[in-house]
PDB file of N, CA, C and O in Angstrom:
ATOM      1  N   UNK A   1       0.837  -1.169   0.000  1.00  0.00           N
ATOM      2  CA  UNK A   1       0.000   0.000   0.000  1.00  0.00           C
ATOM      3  C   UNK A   1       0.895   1.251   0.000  1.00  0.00           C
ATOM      4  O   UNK A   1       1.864   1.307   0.757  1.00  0.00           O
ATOM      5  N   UNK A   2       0.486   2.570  -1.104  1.00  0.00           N
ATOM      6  CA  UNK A   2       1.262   3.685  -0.651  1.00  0.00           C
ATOM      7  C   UNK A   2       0.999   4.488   0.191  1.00  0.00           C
ATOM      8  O   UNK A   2      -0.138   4.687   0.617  1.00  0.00           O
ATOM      9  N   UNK A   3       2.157   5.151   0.605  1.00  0.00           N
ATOM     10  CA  UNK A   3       1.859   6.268   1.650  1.00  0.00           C
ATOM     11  C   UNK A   3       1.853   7.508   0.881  1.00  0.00           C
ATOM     12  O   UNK A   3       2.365   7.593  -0.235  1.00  0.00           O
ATOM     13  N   UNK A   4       1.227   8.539   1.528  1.00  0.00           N
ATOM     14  CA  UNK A   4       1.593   9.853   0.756  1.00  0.00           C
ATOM     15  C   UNK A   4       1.413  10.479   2.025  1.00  0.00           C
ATOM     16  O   UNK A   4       0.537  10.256   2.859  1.00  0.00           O
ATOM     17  N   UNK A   5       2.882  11.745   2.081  1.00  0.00           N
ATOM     18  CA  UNK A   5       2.843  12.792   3.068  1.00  0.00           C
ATOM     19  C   UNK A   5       2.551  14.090   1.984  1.00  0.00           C
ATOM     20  O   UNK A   5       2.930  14.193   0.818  1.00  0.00           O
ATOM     21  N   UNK A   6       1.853  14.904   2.687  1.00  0.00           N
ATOM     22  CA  UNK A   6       1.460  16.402   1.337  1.00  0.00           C
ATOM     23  C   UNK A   6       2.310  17.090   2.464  1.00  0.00           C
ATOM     24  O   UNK A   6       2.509  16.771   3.636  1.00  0.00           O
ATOM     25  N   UNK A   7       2.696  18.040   1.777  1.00  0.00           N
ATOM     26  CA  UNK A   7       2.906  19.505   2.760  1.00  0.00           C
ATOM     27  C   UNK A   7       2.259  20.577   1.463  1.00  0.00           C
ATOM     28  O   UNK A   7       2.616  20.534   0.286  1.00  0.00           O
ATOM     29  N   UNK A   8       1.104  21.628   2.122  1.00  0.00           N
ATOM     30  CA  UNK A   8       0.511  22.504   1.700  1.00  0.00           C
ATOM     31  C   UNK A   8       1.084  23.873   2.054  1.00  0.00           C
ATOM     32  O   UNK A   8       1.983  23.908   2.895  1.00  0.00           O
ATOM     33  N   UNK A   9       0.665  24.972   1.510  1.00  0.00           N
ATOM     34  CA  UNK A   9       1.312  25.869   1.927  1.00  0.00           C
ATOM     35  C   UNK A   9      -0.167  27.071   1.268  1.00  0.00           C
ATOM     36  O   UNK A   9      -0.650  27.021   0.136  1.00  0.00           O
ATOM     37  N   UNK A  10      -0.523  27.906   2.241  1.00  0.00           N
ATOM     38  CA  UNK A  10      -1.712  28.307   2.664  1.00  0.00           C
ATOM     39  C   UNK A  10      -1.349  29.540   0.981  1.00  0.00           C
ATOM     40  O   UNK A  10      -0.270  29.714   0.413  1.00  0.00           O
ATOM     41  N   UNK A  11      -2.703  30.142   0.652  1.00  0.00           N
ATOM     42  CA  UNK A  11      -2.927  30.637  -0.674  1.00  0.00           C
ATOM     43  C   UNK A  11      -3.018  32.146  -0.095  1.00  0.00           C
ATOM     44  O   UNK A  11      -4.065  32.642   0.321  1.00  0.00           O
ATOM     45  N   UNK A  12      -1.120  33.138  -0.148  1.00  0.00           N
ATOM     46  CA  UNK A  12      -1.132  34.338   0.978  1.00  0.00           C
ATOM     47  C   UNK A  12      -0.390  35.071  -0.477  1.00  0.00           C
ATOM     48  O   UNK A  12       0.591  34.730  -1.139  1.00  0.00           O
ATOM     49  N   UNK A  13      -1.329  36.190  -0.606  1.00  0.00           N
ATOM     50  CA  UNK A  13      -0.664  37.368  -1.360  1.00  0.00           C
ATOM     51  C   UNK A  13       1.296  37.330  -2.040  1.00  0.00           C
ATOM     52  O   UNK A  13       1.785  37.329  -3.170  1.00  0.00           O
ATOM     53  N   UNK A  14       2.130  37.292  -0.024  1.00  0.00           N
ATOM     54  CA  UNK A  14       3.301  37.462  -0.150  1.00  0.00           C
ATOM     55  C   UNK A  14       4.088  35.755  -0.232  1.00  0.00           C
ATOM     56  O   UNK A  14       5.214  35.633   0.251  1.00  0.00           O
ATOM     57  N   UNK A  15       3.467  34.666  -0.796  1.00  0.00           N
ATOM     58  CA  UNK A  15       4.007  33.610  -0.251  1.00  0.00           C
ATOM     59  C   UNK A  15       5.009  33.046  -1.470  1.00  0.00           C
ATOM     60  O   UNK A  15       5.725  32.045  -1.482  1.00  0.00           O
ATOM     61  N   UNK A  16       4.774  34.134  -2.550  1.00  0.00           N
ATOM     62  CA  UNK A  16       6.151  33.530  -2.892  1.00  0.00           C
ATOM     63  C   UNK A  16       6.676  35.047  -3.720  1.00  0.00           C
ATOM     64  O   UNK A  16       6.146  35.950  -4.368  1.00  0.00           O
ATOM     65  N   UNK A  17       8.388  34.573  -3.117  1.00  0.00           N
ATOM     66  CA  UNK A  17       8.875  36.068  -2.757  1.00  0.00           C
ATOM     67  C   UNK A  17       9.415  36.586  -4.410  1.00  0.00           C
ATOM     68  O   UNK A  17       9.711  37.753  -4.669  1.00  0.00           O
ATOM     69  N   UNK A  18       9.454  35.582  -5.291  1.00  0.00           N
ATOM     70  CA  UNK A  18      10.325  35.846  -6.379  1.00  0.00           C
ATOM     71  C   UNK A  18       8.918  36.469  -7.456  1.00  0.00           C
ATOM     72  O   UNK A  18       9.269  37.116  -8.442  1.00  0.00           O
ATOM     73  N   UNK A  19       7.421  36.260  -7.239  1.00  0.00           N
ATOM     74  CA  UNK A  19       6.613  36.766  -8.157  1.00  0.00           C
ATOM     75  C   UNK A  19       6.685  38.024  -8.669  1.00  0.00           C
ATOM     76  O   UNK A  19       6.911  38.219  -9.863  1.00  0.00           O
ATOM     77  N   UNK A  20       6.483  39.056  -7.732  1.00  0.00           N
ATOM     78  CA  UNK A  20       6.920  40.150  -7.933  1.00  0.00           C
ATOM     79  C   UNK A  20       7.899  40.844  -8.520  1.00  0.00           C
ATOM     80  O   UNK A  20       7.930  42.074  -8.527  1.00  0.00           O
ATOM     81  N   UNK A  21       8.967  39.925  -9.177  1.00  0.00           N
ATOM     82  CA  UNK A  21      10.196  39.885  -9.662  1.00  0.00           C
ATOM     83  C   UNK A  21       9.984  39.032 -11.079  1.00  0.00           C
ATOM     84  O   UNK A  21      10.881  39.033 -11.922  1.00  0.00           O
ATOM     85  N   UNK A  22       9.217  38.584 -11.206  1.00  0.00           N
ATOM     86  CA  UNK A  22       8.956  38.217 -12.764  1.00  0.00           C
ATOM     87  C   UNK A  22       8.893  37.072 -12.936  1.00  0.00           C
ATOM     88  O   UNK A  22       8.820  36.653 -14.091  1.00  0.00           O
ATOM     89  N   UNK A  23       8.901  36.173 -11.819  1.00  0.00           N
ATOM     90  CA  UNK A  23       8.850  34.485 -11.834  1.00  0.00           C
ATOM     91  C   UNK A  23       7.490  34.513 -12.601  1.00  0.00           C
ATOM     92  O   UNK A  23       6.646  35.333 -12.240  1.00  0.00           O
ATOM     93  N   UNK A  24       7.186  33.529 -13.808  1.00  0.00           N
ATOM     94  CA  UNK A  24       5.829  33.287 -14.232  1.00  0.00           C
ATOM     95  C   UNK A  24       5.352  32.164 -13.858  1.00  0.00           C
ATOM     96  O   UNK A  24       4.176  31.956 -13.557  1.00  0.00           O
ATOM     97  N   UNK A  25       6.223  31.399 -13.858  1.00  0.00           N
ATOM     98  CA  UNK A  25       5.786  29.581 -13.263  1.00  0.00           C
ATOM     99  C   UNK A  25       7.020  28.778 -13.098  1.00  0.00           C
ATOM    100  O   UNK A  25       8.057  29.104 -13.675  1.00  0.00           O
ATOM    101  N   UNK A  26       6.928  27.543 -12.184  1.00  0.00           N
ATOM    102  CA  UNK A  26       7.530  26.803 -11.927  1.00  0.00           C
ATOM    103  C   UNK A  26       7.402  25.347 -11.978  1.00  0.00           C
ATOM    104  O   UNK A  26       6.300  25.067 -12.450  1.00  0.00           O
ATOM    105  N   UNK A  27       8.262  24.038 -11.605  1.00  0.00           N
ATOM    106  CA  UNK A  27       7.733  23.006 -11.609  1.00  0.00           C
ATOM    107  C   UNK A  27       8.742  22.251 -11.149  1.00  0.00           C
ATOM    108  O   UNK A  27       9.878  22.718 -11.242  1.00  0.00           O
ATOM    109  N   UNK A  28       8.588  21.188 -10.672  1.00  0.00           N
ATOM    110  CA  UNK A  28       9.412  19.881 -10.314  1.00  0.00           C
ATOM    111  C   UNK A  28       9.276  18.722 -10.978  1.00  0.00           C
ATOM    112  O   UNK A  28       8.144  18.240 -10.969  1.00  0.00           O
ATOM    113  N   UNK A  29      10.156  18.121 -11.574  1.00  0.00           N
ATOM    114  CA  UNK A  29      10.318  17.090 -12.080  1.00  0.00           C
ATOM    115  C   UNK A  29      11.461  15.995 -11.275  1.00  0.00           C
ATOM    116  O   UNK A  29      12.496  16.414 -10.755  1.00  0.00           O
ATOM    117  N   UNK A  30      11.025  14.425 -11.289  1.00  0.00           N
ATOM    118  CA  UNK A  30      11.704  13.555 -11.055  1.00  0.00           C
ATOM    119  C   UNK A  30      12.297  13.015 -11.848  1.00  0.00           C
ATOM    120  O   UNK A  30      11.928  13.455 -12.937  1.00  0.00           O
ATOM    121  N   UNK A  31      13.337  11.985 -12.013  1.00  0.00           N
ATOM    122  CA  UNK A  31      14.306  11.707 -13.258  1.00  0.00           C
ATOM    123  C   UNK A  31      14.831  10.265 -12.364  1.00  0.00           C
ATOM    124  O   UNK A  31      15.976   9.935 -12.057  1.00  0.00           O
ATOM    125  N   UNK A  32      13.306   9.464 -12.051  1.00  0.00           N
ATOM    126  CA  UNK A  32      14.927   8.063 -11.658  1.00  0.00           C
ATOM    127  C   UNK A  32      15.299   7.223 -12.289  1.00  0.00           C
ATOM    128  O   UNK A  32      15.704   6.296 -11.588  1.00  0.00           O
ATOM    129  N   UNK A  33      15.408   6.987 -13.698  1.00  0.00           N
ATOM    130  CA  UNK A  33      16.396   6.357 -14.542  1.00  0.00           C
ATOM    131  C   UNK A  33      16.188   7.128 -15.883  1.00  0.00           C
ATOM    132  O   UNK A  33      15.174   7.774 -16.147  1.00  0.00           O
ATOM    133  N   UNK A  34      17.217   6.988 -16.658  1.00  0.00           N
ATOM    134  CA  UNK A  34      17.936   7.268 -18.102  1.00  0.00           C
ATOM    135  C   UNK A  34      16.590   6.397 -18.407  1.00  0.00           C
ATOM    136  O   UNK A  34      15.875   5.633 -17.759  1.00  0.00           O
ATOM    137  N   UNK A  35      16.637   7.142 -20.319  1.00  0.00           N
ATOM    138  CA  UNK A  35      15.858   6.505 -21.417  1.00  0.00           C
ATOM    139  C   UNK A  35      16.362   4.917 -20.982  1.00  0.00           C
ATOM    140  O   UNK A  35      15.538   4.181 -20.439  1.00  0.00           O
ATOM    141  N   UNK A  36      17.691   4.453 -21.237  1.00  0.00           N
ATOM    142  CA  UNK A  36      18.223   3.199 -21.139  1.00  0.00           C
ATOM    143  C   UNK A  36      17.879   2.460 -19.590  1.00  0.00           C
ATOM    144  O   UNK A  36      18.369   1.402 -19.195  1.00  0.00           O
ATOM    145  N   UNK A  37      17.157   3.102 -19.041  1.00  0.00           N
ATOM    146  CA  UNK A  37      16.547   1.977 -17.619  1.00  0.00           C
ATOM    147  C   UNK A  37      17.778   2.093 -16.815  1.00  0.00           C
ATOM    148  O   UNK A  37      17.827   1.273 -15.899  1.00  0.00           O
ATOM    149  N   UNK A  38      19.018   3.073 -16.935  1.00  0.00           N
ATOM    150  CA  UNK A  38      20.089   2.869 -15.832  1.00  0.00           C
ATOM    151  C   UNK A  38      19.712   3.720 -14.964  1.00  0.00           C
ATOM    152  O   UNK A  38      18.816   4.423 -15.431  1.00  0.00           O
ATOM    153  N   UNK A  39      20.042   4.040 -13.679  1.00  0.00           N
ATOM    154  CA  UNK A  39      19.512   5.377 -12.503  1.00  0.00           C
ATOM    155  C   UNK A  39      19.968   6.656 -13.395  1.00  0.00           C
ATOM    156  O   UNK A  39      20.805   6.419 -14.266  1.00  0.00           O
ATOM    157  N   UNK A  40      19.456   8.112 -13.248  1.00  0.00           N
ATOM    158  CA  UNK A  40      19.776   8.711 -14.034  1.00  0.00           C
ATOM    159  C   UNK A  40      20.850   9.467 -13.378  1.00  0.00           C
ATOM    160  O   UNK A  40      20.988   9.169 -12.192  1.00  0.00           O
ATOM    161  N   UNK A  41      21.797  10.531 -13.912  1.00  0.00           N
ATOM    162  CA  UNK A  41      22.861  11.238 -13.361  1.00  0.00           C
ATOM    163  C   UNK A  41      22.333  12.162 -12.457  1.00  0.00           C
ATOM    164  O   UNK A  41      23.063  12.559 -11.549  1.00  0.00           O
ATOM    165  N   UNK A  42      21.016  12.630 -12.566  1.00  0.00           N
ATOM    166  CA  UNK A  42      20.261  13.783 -11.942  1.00  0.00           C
ATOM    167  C   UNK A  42      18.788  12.958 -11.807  1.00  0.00           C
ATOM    168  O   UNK A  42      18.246  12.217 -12.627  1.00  0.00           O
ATOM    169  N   UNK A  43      18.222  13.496 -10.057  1.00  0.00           N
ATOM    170  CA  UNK A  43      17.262  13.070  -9.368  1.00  0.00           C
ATOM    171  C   UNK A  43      15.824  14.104  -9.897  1.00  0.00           C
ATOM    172  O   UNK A  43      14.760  13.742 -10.399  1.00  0.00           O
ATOM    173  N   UNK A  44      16.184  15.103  -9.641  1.00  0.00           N
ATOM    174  CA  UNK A  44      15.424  16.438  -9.676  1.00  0.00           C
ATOM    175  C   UNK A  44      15.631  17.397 -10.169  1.00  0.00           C
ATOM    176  O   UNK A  44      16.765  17.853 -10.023  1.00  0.00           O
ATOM    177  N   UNK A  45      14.739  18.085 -10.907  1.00  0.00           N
ATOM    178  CA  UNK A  45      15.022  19.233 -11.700  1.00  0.00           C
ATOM    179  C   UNK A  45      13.987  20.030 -11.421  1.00  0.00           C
ATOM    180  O   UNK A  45      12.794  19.793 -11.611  1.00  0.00           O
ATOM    181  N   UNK A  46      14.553  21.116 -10.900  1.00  0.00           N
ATOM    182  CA  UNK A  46      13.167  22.603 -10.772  1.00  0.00           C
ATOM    183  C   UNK A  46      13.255  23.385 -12.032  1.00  0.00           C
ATOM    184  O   UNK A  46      14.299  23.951 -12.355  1.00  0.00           O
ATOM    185  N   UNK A  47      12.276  23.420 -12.678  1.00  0.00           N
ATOM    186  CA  UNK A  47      12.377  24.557 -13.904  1.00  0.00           C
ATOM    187  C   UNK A  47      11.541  26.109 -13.450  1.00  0.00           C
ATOM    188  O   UNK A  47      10.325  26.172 -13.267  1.00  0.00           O
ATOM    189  N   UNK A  48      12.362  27.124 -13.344  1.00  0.00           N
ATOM    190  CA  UNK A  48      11.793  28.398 -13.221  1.00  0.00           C
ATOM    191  C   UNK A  48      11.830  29.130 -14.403  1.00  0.00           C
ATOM    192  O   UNK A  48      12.853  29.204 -15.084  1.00  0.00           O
ATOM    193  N   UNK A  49      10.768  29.683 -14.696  1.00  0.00           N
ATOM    194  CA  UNK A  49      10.445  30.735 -15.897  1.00  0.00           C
ATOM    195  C   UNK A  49       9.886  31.637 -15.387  1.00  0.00           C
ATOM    196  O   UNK A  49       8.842  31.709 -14.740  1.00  0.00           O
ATOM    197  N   UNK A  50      10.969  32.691 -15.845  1.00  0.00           N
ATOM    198  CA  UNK A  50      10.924  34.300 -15.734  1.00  0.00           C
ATOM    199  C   UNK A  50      10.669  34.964 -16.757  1.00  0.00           C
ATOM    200  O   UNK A  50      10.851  34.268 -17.756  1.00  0.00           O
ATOM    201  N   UNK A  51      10.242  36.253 -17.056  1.00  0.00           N
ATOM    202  CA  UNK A  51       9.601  37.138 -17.891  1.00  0.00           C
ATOM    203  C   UNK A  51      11.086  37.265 -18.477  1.00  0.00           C
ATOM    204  O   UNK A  51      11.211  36.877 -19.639  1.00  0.00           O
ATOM    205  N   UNK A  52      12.501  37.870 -17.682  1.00  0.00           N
ATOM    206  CA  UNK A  52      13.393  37.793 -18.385  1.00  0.00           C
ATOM    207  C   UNK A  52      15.001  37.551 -18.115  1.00  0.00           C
ATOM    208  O   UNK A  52      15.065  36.897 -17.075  1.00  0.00           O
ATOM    209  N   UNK A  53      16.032  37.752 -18.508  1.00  0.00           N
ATOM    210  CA  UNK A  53      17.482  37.465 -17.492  1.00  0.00           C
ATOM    211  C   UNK A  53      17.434  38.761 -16.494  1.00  0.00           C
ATOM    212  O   UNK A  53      18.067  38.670 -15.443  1.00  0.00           O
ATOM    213  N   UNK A  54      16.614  40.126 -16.812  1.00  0.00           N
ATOM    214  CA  UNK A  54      16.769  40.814 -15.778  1.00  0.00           C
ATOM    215  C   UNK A  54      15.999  40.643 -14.864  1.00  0.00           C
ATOM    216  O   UNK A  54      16.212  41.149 -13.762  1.00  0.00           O
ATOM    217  N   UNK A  55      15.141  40.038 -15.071  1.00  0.00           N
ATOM    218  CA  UNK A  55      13.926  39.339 -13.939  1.00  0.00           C
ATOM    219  C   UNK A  55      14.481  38.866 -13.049  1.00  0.00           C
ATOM    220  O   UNK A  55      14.070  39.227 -11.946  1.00  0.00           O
ATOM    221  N   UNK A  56      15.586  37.913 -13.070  1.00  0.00           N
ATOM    222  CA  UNK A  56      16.075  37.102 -12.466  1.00  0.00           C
ATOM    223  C   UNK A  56      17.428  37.487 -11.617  1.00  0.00           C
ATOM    224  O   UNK A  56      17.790  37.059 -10.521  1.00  0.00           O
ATOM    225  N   UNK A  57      18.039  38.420 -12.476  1.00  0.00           N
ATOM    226  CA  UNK A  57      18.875  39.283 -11.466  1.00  0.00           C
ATOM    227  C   UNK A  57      18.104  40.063 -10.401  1.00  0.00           C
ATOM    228  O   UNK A  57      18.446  40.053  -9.218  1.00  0.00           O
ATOM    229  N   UNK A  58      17.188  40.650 -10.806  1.00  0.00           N
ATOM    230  CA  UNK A  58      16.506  41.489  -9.443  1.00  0.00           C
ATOM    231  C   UNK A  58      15.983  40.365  -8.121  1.00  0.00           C
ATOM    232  O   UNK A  58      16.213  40.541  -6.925  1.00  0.00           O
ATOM    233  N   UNK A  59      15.382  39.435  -8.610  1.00  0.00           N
ATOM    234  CA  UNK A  59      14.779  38.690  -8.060  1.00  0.00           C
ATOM    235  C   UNK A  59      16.483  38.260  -7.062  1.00  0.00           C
ATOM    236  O   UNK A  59      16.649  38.659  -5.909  1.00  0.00           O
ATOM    237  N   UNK A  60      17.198  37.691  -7.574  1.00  0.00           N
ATOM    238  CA  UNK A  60      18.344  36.919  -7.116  1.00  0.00           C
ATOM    239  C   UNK A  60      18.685  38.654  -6.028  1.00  0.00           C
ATOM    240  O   UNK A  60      19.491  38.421  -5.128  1.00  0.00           O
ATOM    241  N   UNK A  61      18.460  39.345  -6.038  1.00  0.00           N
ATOM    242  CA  UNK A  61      18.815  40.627  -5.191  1.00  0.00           C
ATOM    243  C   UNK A  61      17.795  41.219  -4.296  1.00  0.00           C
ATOM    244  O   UNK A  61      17.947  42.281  -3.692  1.00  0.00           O
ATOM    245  N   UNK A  62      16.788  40.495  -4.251  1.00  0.00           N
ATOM    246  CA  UNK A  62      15.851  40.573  -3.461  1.00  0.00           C
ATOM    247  C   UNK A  62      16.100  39.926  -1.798  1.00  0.00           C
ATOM    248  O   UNK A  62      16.386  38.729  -1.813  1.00  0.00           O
ATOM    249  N   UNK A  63      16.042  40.439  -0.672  1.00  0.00           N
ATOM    250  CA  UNK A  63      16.399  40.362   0.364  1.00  0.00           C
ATOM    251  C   UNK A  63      15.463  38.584   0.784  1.00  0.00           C
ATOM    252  O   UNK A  63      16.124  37.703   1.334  1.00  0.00           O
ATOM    253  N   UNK A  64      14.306  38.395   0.508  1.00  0.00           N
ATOM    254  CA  UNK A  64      13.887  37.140   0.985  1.00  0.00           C
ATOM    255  C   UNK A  64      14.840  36.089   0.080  1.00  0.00           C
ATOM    256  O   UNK A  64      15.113  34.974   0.525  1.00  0.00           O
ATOM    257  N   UNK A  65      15.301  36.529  -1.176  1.00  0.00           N
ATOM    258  CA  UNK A  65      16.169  35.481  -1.498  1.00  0.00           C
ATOM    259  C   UNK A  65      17.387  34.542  -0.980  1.00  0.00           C
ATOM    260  O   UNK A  65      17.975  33.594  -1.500  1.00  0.00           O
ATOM    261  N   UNK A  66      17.516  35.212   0.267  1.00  0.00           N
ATOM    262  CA  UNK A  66      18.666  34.650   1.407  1.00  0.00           C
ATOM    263  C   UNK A  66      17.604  33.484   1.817  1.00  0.00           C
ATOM    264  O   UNK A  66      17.850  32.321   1.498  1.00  0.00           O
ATOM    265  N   UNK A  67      16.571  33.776   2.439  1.00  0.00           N
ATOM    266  CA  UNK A  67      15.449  32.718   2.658  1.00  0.00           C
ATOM    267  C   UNK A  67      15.095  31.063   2.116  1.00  0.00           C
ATOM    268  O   UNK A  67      14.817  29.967   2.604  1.00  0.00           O
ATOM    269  N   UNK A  68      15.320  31.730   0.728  1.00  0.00           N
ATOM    270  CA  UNK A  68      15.153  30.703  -0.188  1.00  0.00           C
ATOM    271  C   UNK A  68      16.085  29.675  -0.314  1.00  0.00           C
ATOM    272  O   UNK A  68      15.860  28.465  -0.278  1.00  0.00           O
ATOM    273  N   UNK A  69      17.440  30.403  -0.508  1.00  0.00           N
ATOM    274  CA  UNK A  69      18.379  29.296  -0.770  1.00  0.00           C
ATOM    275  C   UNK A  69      19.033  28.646   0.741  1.00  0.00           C
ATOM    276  O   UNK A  69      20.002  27.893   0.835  1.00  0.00           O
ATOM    277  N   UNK A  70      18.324  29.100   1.679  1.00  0.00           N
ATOM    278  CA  UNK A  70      18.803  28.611   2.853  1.00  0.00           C
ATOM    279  C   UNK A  70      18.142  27.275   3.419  1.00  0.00           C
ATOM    280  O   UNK A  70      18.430  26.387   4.221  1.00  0.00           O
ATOM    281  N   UNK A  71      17.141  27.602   2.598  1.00  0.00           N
ATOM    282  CA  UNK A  71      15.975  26.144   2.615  1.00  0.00           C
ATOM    283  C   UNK A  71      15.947  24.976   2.056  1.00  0.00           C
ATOM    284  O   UNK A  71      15.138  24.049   2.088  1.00  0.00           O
ATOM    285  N   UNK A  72      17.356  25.216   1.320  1.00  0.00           N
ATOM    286  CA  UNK A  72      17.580  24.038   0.208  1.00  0.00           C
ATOM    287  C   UNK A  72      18.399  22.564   0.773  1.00  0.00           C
ATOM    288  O   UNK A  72      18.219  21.473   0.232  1.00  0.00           O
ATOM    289  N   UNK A  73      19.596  22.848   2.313  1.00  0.00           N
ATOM    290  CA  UNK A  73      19.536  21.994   2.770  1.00  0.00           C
ATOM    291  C   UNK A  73      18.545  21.190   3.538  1.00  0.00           C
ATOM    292  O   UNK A  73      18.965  20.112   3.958  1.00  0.00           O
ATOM    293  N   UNK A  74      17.544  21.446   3.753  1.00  0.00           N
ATOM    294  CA  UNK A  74      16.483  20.975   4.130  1.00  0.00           C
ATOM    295  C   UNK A  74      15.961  20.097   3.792  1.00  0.00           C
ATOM    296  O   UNK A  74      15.375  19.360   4.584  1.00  0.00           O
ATOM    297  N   UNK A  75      16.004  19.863   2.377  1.00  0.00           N
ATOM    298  CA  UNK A  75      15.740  18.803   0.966  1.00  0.00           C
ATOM    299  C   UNK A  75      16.857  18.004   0.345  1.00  0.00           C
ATOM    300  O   UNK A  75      16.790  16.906  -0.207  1.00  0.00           O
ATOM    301  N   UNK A  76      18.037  18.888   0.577  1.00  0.00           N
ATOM    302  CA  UNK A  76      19.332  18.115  -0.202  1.00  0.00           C
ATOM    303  C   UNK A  76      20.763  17.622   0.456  1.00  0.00           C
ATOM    304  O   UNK A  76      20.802  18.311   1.475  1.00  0.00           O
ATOM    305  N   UNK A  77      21.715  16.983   0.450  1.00  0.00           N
ATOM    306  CA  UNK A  77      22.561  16.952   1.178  1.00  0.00           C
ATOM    307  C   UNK A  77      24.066  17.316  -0.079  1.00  0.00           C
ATOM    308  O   UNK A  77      25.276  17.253   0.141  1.00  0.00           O
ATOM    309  N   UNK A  78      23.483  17.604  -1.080  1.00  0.00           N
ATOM    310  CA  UNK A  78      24.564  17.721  -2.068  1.00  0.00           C
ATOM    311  C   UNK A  78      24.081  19.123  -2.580  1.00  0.00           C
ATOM    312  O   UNK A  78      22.969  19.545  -2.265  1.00  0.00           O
ATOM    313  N   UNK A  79      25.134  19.998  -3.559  1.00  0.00           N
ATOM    314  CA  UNK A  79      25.030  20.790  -4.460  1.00  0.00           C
ATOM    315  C   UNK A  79      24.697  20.627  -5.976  1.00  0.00           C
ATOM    316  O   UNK A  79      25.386  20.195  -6.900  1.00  0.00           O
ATOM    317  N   UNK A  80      23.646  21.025  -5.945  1.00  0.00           N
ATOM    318  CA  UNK A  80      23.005  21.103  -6.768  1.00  0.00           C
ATOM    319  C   UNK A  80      23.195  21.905  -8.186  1.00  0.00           C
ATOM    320  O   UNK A  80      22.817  23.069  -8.057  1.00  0.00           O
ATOM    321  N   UNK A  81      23.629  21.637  -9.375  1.00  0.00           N
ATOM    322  CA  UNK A  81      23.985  22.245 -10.758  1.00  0.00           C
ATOM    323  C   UNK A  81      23.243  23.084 -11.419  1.00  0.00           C
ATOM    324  O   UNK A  81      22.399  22.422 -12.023  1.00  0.00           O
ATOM    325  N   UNK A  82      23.090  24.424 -11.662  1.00  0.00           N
ATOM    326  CA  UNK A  82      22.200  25.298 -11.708  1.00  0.00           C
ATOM    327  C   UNK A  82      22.575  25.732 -13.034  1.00  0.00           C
ATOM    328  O   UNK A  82      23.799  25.814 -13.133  1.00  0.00           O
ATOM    329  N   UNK A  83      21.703  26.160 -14.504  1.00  0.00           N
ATOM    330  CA  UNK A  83      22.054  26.923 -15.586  1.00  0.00           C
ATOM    331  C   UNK A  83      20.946  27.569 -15.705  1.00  0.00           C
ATOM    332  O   UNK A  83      19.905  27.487 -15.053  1.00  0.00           O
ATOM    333  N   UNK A  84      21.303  28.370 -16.786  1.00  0.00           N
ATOM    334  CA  UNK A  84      20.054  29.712 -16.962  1.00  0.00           C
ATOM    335  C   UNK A  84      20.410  29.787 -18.782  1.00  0.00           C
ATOM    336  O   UNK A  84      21.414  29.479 -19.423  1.00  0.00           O
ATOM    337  N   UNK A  85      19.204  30.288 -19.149  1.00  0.00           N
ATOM    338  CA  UNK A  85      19.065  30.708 -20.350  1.00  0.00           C
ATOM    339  C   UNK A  85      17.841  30.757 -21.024  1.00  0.00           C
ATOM    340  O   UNK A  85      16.784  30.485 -20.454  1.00  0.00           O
ATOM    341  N   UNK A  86      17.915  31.099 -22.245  1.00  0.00           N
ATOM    342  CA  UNK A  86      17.003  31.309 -22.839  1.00  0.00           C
ATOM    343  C   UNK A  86      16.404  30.346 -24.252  1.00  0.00           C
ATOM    344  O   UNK A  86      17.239  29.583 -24.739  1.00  0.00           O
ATOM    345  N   UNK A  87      14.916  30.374 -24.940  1.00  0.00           N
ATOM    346  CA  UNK A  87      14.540  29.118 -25.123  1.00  0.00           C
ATOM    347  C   UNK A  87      15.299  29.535 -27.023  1.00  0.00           C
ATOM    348  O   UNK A  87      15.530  30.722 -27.251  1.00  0.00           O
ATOM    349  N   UNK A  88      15.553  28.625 -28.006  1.00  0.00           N
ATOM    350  CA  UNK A  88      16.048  29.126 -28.798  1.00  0.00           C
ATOM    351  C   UNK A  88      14.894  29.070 -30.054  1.00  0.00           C
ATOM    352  O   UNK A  88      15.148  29.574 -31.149  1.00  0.00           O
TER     353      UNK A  88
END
């Protein structure tokens, strides 16, 4: 039988700090094996889409952004590989 734990997070004006900064949407994806059925090199992938690269500098200079990335050991015990760009 499965289990499922949720964690919710209540529907508040300020609850997410990067909107205001041009975040348009986000998402999580899992990855546990390659096309070829081996485990894959990468577990998780967050995709953020911003209005633009300056979106994302302001946002990254936004004071709750200390917040954010402080929350990430919480979830991970490794460093995590981060790129940015644009769609071609």
């Amino acid at each position: 039988m499965t289990y499922t734990a949720i964690v919710m997070y209540p529907n508040e004006a300020d609850i997410n700090v990067w909107k205001s900064h041009g975040l348009i949407s986000w998402r999580v994806t899992k990855f546990p094996t390659a096309l070829d059925g081996s485990p894959s090199q990468f577990l998780i992938m967050a995709t953020l889409e911003w209005e633009s690269q300056e979106a994302v500098q302001a946002a990254l200079q936004n004071p709750g952004t200390a917040g954010v990335f402080a929350d990430i050991p919480n979830f991970t015990n490794v460093k995590p590989v981060t790129l940015a760009g644009s769609q071609l």
